[in-house]
C-alpha positions, -999 to +999 in steps of 0.1 A: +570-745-357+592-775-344+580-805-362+598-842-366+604-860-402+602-894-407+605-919-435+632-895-452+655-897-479+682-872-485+684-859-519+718-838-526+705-825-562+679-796-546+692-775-526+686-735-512+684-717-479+685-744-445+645-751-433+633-733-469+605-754-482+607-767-515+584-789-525+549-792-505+525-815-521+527-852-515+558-848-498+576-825-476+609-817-490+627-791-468+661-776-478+692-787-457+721-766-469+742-786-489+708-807-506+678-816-491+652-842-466+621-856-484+598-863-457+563-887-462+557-886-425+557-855-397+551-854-366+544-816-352+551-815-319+526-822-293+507-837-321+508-875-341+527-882-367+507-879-402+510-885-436+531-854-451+504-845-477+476-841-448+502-818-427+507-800-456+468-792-460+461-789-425+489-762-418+486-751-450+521-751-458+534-733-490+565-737-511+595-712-504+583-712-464+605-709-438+606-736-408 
């Protein structure tokens, strides 16, 4: 799934595998290698941009997915 994340801020103290997800509940926070991008917006393509908690529910993304 190609998405776009907005309204980000980097966080260098969680890290794991490149495009694992790690946190998925009012936030997106996706692993980056060396730390990670906490997300509030998304925009999948073709789509809108929404509110990371209301991607999360309507893709019904998990922690420990894969991008």
């Amino acid at each position: 799934m190609e998405i776009q994340l907005f309204d980000c801020e980097r966080d260098d103290l969680v890290s794991g595998a490149p495009g694992t997800i790690l946190s998925a509940e009012d936030r997106l926070i996706v692993a980056a290698g060396t730390g990670s991008i906490k997300a509030r917006r998304v925009r999948p393509k073709g789509e809108r941009k929404m509110e990371a908690r209301d991607f999360i529910s309507t893709y019904h993304i998990k922690k420990n997915s894969k991008f």
